[in-house]
C-alpha positions as CSV (number, residue, x, y, z in Angstrom):
1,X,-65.4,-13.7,-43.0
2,X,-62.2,-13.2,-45.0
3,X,-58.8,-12.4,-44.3
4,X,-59.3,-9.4,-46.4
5,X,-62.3,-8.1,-44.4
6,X,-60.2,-8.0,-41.5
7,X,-57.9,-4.3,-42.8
8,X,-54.3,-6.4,-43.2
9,X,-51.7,-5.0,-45.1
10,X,-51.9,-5.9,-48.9
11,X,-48.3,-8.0,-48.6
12,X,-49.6,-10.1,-45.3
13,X,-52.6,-11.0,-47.6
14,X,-50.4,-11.7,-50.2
15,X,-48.3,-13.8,-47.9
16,X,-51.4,-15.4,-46.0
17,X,-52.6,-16.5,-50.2
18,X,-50.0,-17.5,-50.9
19,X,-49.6,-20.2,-47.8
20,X,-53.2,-21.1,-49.1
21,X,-54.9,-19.3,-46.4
22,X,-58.5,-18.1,-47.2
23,X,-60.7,-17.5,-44.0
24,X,-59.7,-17.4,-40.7
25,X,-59.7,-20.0,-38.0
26,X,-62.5,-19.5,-35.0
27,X,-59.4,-19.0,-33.0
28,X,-58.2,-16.4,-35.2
29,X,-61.6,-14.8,-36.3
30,X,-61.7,-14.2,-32.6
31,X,-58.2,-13.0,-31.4
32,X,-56.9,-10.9,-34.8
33,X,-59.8,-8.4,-34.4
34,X,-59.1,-8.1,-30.3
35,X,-54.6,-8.0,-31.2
36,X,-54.9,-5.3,-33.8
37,X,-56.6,-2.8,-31.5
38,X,-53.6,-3.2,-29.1
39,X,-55.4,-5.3,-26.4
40,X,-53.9,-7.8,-24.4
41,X,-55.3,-11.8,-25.0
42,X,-55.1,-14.9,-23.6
43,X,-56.0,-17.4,-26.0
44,X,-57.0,-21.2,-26.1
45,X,-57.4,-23.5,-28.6
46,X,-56.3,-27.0,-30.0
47,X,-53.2,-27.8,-31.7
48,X,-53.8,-27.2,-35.0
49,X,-56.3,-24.3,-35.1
50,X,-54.0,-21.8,-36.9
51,X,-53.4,-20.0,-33.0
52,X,-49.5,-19.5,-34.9
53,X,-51.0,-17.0,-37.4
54,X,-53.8,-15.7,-34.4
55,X,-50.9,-13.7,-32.8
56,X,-48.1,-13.5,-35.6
57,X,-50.7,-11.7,-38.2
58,X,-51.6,-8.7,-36.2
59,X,-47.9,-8.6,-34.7
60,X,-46.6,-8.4,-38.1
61,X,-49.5,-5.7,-39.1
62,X,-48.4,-3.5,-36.0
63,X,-44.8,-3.9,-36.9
64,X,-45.5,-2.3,-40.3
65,X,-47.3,0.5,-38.9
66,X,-44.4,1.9,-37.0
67,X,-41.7,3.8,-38.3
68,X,-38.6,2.1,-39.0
69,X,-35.1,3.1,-37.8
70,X,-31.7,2.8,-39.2
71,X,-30.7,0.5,-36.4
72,X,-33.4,-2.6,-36.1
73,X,-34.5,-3.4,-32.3
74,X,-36.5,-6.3,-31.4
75,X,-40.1,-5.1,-30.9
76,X,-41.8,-8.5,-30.7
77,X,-40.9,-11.3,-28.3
78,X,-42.4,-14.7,-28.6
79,X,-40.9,-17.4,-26.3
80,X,-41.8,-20.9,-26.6
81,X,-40.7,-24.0,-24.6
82,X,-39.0,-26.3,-27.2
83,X,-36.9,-25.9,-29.5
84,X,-38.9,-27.6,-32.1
85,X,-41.7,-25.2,-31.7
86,X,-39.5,-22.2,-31.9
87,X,-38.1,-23.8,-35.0
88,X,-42.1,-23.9,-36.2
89,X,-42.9,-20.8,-35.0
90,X,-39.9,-19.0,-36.4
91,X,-40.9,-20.3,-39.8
92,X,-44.1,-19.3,-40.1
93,X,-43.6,-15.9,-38.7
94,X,-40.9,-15.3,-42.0
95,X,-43.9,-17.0,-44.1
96,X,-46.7,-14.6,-42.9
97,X,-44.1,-11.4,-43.2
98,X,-42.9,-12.5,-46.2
99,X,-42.2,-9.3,-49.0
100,X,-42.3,-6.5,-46.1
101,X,-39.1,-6.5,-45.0
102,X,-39.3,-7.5,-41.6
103,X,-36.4,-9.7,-40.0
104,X,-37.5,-12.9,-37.5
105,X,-34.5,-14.5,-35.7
106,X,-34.8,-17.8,-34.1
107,X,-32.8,-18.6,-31.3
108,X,-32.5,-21.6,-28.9
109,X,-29.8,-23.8,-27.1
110,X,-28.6,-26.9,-27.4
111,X,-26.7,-25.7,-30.5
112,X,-23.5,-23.0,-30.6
113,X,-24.6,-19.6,-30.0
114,X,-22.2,-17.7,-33.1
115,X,-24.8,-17.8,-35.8
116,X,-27.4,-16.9,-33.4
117,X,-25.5,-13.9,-32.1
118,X,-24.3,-13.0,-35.5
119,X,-28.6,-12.9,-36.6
120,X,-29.0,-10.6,-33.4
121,X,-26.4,-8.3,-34.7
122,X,-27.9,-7.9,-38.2
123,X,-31.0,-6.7,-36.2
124,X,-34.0,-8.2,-36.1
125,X,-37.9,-6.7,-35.3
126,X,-39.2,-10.2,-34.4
127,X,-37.3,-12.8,-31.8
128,X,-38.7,-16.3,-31.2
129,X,-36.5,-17.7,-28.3
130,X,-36.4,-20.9,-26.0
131,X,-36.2,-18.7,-22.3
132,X,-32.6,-20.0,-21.4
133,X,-31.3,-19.5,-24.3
134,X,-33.2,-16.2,-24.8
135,X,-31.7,-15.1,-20.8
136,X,-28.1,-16.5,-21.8
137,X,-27.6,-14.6,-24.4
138,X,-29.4,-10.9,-23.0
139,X,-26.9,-12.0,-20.0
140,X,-24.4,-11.5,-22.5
141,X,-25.3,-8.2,-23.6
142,X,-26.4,-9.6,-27.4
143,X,-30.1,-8.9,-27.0
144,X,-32.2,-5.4,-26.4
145,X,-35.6,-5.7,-25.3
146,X,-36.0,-1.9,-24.5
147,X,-38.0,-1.8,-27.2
148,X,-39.9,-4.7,-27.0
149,X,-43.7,-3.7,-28.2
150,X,-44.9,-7.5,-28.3
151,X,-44.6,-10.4,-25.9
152,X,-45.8,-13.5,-26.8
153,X,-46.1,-16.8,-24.1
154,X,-46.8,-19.7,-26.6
155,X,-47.0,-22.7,-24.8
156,X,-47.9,-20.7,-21.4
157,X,-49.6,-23.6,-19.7
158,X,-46.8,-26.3,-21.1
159,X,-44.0,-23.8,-19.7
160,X,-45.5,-23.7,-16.3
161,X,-45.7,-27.7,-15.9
162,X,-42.0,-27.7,-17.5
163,X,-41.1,-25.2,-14.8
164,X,-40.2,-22.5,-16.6
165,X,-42.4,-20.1,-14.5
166,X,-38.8,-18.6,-13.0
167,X,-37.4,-18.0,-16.1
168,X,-40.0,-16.0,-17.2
169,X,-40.2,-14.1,-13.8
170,X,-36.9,-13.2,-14.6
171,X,-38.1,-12.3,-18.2
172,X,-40.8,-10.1,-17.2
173,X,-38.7,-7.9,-15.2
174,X,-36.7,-7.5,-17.8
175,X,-39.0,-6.5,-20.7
176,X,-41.1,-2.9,-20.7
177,X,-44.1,-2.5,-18.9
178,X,-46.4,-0.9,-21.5
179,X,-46.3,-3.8,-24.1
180,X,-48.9,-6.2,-25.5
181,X,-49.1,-9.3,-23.6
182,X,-50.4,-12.1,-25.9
183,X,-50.5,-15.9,-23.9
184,X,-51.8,-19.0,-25.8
């Protein structure tokens, strides 16, 4: 199977070429097929195994289904424990949306929150956060998940054993109910 085969939008194959990427991953020959027709997935596999591009491919081709409004609202969510793996993650979702136009924002702490709030305002359709830093700044009024139409738990067993699980109690009341619930 090819990425091609699989009904993407001509620029995320263009972007998914262009990183070199030819066939999909088992992990990803699996989950894209199962995430573009909406449904939710939990998803294992090793480090390495391309489970990055398993959820951010068909997030990015439901994102360029919907219409677009003159204010940009987050509509997909993926929090991450670490810092460094937002900083990853981040990254390759602006290298798989590459050309369409989409905005990703990373945020985490440990750092000043200006530049980060300062992205938010710009708008952006696709939010990697750390959770406190994610909470701190919704707290503070700078993020909208109203309109959140992806969540994404990367990590999900790591963030459980870090103790995170209250954070992202707190998280889940906060985002819609009818979303698509992706955990790797």
């Amino acid at each position: 199977m090819a990425f091609d085969a699989l009904g993407l939008d001509p620029k995320i194959l263009d972007a998914l070429e262009a990183q070199g990427y030819t066939s999909p991953t088992p992990i990803q020959a699996q989950s894209i097929p199962i995430l573009l027709e909406g449904i939710d997935l939990l998803g294992t596999a090793q480090t390495g195994t391309g489970k990055t591009a398993a959820f951010t491919i068909p997030i990015v081709q439901h994102l360029l289904e919907q219409p677009t409004s003159k204010r940009r609202k987050i509509k997909a969510l993926v929090v991450t424990p670490t810092r460094e793996l937002a900083l990853q993650l981040g990254d390759n979702a602006k290298r798989y949306s590459k050309n369409t136009g989409l905005r990703t924002a990373i945020i985490f702490g440990g750092v000043g929150q200006s530049p980060q709030v300062d992205l938010l305002r710009k708008g952006v359709d696709i939010l990697v956060a750390t959770p406190g830093r994610l909470l701190d700044l919704q707290g503070q009024g700078h993020i909208d998940l109203s309109e959140l139409t992806h969540f994404v738990l990367d990590e999900a067993d790591q963030m459980l054993d870090m103790g995170f699980i209250h954070d992202i109690r707190k998280l889940l009341k906060i985002i819609p109910s009818k979303r698509q619930s992706l955990f790797f």
